[in-house]
C-alpha positions in Angstrom: -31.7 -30.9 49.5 -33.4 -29.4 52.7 -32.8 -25.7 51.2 -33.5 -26.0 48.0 -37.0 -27.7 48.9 -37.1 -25.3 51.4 -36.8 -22.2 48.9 -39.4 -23.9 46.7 -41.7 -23.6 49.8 -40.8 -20.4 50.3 -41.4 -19.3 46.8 -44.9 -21.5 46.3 -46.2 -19.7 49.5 -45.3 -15.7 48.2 -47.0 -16.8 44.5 -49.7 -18.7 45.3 -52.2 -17.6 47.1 -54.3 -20.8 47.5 -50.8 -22.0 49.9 -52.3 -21.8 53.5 -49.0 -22.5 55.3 -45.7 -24.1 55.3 -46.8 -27.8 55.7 -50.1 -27.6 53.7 -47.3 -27.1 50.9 -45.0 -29.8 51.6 -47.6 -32.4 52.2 -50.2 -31.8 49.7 -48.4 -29.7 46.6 -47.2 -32.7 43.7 -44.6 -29.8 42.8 -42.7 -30.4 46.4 -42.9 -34.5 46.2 -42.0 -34.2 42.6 -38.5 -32.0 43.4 -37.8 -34.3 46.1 -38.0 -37.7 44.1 -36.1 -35.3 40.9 -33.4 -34.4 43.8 -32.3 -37.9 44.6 -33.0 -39.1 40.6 -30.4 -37.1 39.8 -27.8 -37.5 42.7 -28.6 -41.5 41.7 -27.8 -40.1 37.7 -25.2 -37.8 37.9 -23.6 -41.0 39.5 -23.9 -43.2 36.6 -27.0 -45.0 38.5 -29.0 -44.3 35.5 -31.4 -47.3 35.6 -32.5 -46.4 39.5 -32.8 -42.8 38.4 -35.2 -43.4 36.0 -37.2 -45.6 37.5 -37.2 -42.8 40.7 -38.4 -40.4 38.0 -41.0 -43.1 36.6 -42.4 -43.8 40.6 -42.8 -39.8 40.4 -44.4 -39.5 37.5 -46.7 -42.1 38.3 -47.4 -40.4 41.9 -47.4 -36.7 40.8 -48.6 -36.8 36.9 -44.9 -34.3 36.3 -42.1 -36.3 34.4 -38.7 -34.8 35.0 -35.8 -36.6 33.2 -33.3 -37.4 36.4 -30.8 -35.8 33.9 -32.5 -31.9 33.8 -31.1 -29.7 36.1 -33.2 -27.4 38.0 -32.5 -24.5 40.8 -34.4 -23.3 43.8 -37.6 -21.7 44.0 -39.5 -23.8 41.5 -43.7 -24.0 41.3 -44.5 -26.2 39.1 -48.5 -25.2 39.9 -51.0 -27.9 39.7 -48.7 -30.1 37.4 -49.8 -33.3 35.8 -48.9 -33.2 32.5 -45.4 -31.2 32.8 -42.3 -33.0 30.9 -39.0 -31.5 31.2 -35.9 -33.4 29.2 -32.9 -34.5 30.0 -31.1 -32.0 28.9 -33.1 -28.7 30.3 -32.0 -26.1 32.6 -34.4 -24.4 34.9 -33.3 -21.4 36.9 -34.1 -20.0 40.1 -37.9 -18.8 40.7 -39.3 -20.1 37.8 -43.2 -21.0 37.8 -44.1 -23.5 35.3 -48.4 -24.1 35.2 -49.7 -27.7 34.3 -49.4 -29.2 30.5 -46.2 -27.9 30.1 -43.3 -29.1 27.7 -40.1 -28.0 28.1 -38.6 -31.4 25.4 -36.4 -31.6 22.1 -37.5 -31.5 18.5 -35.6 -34.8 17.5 -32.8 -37.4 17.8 -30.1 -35.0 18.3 -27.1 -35.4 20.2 -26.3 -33.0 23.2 -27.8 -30.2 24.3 -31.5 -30.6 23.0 -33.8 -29.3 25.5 -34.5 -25.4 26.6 -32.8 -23.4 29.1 -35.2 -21.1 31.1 -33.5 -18.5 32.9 -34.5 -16.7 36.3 -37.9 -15.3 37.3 -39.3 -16.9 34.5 -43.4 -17.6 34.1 -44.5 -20.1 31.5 -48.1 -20.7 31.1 -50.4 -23.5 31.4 -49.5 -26.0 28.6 -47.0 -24.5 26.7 -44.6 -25.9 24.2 -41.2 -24.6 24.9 -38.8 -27.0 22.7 -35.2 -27.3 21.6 -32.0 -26.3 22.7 -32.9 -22.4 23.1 -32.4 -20.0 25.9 -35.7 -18.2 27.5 -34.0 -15.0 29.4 -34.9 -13.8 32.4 -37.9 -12.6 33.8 -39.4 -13.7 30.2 -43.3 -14.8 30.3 -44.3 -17.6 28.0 -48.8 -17.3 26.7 -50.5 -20.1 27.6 -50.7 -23.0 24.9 -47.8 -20.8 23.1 -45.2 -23.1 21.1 -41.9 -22.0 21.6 -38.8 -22.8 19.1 -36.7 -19.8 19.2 -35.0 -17.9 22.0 -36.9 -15.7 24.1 -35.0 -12.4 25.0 -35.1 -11.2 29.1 -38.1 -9.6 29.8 -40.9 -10.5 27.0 -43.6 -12.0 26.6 -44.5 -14.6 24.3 -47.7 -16.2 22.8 -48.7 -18.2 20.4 -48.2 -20.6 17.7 -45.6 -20.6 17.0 -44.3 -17.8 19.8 -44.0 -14.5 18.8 -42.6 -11.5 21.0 -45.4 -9.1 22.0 -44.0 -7.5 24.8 -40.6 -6.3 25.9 -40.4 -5.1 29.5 -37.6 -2.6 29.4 -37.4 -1.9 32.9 -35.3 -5.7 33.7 
């Protein structure tokens, strides 16, 4: 747990440059408290605890304004920058150094079984209050517009905006 809150420090302080130092970070920045509560919610959930989980994730959302399902699984390096209003399901994948800005959805398009929620790959940026939604895959080092709405998979290395998303960019150098 240490080291993967550790790496999210460590990534917060190289991309933003409002971070000051180290412990400005861990005490004041909803993103850190957030990971921390989603850390244990989903030890508690991966070990059947499911009602403590989500009441874990509740307390967080409550504290931070950032609702993460105890079921989503996300790596290291993670800003979730300024934050209130990000939900990310159950069933989403977030890779490593991934910055997700405030509003954002990353949540299914129905009742479906399964896998219903996005994978985001690494290096990822996805703007202030997008839509990314289903069970699709956003490849690496892909940026998301802000406000875009995302239901189809996002190839490595574009960029995406608006509604719904549409590749306008293809950095060919990934």
């Amino acid at each position: 747990m240490f080291r993967k809150i550790n790496k999210d420090i460590e990534y917060i302080m190289e991309n933003d440059p409002a971070a000051r130092s180290k412990i400005e970070v861990f005490l004041l920045y909803p993103s850190i408290h957030a990971r921390i509560m989603h850390i244990l919610s989903h030890f508690l959930y991966k070990h059947k605890l499911f009602f403590t989980a989500r009441l874990i994730s509740q307390i967080a959302r409550f504290l931070t304004g950032i609702e993460i399902h105890p079921g989503a699984t996300l790596g290291e390096g993670i800003l979730i920058d300024h934050g209130m209003g990000v939900v990310i399901g159950e069933t989403a994948e977030v890779g490593n150094r991934v910055t997700i800005y405030h509003g954002t959805t990353l949540g299914g398009t129905g009742k479906d079984k399964g896998k219903r929620h996005p994978t985001v790959l690494d290096d990822v940026i996805i703007g202030s209050g997008s839509k990314v939604l289903g069970p699709i895959t956003i490849g690496s080092k892909a940026k998301i517009g802000a406000n875009s709405v995302v239901l189809k998979d996002v190839p490595s290395g574009a960029t995406v905006v608006g509604v719904a998303g549409k590749v306008v960019k293809i950095n060919e150098d990934i």
